[in-house]
C-alpha positions as CSV (number, residue, x, y, z in Angstrom):
1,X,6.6,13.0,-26.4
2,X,8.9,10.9,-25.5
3,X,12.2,11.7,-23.5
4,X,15.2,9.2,-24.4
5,X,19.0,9.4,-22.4
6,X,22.0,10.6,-24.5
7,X,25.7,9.9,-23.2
8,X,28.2,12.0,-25.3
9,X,31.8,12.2,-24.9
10,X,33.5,15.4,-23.6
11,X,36.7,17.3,-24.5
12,X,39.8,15.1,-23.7
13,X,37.4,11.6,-24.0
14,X,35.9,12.6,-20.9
15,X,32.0,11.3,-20.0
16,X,29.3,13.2,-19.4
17,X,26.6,12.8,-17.4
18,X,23.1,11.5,-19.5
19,X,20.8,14.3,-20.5
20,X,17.7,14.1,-22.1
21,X,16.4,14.3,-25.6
22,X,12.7,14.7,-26.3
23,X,11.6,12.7,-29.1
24,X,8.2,11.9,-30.8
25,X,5.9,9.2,-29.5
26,X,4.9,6.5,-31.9
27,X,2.2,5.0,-30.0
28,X,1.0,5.2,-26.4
29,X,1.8,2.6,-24.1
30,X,-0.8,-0.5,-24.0
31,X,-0.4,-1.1,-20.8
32,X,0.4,0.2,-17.1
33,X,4.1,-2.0,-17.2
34,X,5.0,-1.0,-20.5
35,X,4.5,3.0,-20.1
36,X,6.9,2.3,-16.3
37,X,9.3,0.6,-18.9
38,X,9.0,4.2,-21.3
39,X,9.2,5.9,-18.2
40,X,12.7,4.6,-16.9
41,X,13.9,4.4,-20.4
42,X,13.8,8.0,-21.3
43,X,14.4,9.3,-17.4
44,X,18.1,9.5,-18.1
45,X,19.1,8.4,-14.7
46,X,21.6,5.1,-13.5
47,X,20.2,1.5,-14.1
48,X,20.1,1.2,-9.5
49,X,18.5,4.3,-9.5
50,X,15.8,2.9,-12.4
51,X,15.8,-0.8,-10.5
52,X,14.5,1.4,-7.6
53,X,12.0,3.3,-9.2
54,X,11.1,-0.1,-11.0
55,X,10.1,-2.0,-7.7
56,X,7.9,1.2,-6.3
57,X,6.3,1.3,-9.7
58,X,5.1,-2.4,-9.9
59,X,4.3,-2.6,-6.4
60,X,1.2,-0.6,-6.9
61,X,0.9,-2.3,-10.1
62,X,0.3,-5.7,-8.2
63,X,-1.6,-3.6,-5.5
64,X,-4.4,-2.3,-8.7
65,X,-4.6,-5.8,-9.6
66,X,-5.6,-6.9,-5.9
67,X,-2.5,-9.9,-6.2
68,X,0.3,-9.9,-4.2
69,X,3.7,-8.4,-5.4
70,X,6.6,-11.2,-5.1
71,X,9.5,-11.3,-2.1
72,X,12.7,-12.6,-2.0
73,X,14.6,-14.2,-4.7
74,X,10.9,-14.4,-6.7
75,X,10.9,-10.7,-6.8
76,X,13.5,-10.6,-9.4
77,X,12.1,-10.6,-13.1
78,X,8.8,-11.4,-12.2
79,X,6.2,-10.2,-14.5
80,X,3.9,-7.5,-12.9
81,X,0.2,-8.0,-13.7
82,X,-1.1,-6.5,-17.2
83,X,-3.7,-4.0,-17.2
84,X,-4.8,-1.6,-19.6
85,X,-2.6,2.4,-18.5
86,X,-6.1,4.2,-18.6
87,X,-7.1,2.9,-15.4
88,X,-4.8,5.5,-13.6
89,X,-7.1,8.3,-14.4
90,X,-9.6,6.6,-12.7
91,X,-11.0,9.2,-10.0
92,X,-11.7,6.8,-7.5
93,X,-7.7,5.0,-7.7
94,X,-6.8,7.3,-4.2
95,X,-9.5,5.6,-2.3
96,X,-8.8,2.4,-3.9
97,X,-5.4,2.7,-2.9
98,X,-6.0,3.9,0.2
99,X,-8.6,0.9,1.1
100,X,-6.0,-1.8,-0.3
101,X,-3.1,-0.3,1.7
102,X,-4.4,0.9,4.8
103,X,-3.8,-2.1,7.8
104,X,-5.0,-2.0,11.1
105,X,-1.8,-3.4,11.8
106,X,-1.9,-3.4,15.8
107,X,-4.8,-5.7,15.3
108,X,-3.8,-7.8,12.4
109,X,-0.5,-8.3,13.7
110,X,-2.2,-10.2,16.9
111,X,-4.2,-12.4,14.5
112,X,-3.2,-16.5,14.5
113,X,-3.5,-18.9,11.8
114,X,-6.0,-21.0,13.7
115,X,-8.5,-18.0,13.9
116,X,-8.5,-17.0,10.5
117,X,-12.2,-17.7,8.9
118,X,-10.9,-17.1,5.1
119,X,-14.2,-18.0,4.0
120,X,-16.1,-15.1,5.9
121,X,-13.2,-12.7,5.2
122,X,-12.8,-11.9,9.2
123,X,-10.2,-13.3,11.8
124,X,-10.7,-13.4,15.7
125,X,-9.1,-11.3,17.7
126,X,-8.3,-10.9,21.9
127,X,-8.8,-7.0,22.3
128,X,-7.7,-5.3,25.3
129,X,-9.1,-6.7,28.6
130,X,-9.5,-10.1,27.0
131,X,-12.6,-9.8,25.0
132,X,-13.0,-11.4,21.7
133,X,-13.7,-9.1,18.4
134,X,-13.5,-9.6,15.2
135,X,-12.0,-7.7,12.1
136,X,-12.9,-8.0,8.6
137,X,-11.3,-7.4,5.3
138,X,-11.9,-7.2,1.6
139,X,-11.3,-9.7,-1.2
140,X,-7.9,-8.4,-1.9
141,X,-6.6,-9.1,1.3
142,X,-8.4,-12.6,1.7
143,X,-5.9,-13.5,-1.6
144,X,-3.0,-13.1,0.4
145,X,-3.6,-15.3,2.9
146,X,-2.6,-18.5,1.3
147,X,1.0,-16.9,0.9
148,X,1.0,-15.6,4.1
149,X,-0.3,-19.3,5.7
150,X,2.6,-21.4,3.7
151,X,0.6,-24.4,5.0
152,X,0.8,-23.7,8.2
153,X,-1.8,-24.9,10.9
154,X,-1.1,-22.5,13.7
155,X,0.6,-20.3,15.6
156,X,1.4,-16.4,14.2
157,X,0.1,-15.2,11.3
158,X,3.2,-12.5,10.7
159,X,6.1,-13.5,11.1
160,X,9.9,-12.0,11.1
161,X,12.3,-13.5,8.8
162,X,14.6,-14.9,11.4
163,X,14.5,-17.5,14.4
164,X,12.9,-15.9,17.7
165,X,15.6,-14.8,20.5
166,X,15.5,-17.0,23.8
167,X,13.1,-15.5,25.7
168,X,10.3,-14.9,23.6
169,X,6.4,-15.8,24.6
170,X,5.8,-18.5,24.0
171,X,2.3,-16.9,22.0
172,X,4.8,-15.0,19.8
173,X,6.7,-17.7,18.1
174,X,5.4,-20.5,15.2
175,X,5.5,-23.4,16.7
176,X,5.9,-25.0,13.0
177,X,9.0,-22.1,11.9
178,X,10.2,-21.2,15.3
179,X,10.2,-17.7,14.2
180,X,9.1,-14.9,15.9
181,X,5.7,-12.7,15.7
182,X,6.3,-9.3,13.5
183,X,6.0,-6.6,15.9
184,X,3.8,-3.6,14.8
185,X,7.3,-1.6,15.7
186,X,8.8,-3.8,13.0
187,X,6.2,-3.6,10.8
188,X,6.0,0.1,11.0
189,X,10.2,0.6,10.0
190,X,9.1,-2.0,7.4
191,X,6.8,0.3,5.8
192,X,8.1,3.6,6.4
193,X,11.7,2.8,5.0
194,X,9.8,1.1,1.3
195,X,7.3,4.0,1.0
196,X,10.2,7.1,1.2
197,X,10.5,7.6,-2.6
198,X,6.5,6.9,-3.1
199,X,6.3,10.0,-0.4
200,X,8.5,12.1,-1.8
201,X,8.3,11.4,-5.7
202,X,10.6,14.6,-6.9
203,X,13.7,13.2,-4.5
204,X,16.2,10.9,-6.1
205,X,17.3,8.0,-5.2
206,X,20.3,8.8,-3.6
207,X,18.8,10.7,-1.3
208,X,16.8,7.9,0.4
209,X,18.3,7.4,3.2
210,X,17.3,11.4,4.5
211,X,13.8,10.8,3.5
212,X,10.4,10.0,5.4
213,X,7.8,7.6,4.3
214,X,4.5,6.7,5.2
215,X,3.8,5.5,8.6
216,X,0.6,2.8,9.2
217,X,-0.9,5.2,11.2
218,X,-1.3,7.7,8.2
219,X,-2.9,5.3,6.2
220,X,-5.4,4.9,9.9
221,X,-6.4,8.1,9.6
222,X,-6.8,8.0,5.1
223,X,-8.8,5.0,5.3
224,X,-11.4,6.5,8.1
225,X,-11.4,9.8,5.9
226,X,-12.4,8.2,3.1
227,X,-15.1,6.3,4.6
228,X,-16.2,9.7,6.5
229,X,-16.4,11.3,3.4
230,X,-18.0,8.5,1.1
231,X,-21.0,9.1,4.0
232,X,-20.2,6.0,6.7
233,X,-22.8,6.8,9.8
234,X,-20.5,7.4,12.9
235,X,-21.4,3.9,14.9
236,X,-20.1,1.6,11.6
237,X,-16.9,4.3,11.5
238,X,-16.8,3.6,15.6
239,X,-17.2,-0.1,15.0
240,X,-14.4,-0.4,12.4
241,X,-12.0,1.6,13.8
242,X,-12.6,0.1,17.2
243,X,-12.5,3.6,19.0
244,X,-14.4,3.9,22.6
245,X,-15.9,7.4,21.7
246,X,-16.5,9.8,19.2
247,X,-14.4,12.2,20.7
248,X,-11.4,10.0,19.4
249,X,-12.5,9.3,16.3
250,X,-13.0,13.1,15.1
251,X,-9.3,13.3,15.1
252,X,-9.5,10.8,12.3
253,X,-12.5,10.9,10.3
254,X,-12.5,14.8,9.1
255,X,-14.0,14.8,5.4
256,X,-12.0,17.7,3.4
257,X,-13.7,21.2,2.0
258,X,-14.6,19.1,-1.8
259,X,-15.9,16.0,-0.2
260,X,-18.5,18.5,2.2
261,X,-19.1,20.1,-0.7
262,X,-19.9,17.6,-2.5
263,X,-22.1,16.0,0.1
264,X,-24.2,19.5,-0.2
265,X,-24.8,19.1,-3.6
266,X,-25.8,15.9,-3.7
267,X,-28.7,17.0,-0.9
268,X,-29.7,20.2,-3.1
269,X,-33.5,20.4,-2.9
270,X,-33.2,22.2,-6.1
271,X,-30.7,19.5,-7.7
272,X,-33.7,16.8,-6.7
273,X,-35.8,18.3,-8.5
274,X,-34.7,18.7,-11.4
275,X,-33.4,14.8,-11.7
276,X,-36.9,14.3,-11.1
């Protein structure tokens, strides 16, 4: 079923507010963009509230398609990636998700265009007490890059969208833009203020401005719970998540009541047996 808007005239010529009207399907949707479209077509609610919806909506569209959702000007009537609307059921989309989203963005943010090895899918790093690490990523990420580079040569990989202040290090500004470094503070109100209507997905739009979103340091603690539970040993979960002790990291990596069950079941002497 489908659930279309209906504006009907009061007594006196007055307007009243859209309702809905359920109404037979002809066909499913082909695809993930066109069942959004049904969606905000039959939701009966106001065209900002719908252009709102619309950007949340395509942003993990892009996200599911590993490319990079458009900024700025280009954002406006671009055409989100086509992919069949069965690939939402998939059981493993929260991890995927999770993987694609999460940022380990007090190191990333550190990271330089000159240390970036695109090739090897891993930058260089100066951790804490000057030693040099490295981080690594997946294929997703490594297509972002070339937008986030812009031809550039050196200097900050992120950057904020305005001119440094006087006063900044001289480390923290593009020597090629002049703008300044994006501080994980930044980054973090960045993210928090564009994920409030994905964390709360029964509050309307109006409301936005009372509501919480994610914070980077949720999607920390996702990521190394779904590695814990997909059965990473603790010195590669130690390793990528940089922590000096286990003691730290159990605050993170905590696999939930399914995912120990499951990882019984899968090491049931009885169920070996019998796949024998």
């Amino acid at each position: 079923m489908a659930i279309e808007p209906v504006t009907e005239l009061g007594s006196g010529g007055a307007l009243r507010l859209p309702r809905a009207r359920v109404v037979p399907l002809s066909t499913p949707p082909a695809s993930y963009t066109a069942a959004v479209e049904r969606y905000l077509t039959g939701a009966g609610i106001a065209k900002s509230s719908a252009r709102i919806y619309r950007i949340s909506l395509t942003t993990w569209g892009w996200m599911l398609a590993s490319e990079p959702a458009p900024t700025g000007p280009a954002r406006r009537g671009a055409k989100p990636p086509v992919f069949p609307v069965a690939a939402i059921d998939d059981p493993t989309l929260p991890e995927v998700l999770a993987e694609l989203a999460a940022a380990r963005a007090d190191e990333v943010l550190c990271l330089n265009v000159e240390d970036l090895y695109p090739q090897d899918k891993r930058g260089k790093i100066t951790a804490k007490g000057g030693a040099t690490e490295w981080i690594h990523w997946q294929s997703g990420t490594a297509q972002l890059l070339p937008r986030l580079i812009a031809r550039r040569t050196r200097g900050p990989l992120f950057l904020t969208d305005r001119k440094a202040p006087a006063g900044t290090p001289t480390l923290d500004v593009c020597p090629e833009t002049g703008r300044a470094r994006l501080s994980y503070r930044r980054a973090e109100e960045i993210f928090e203020e564009n994920t409030r209507l994905l964390a709360d997905p029964l509050a309307s739009p109006e409301d936005i401005e009372d509501l919480d979103g994610w914070t980077l340091h949720r999607l920390r603690h996702s990521a190394l719970t779904h590695d814990a539970e997909d059965g990473t040993s603790t010195p590669m979960l130690l390793a990528r998540s940089r922590h000096a002790s286990v003691r730290s990291l159990e605050h993170y990596a905590r696999p939930g009541v399914d995912a120990v069950a499951r990882h019984v079941a899968e090491r049931d002497p009885a169920a070996r047996r019998r796949n024998r």
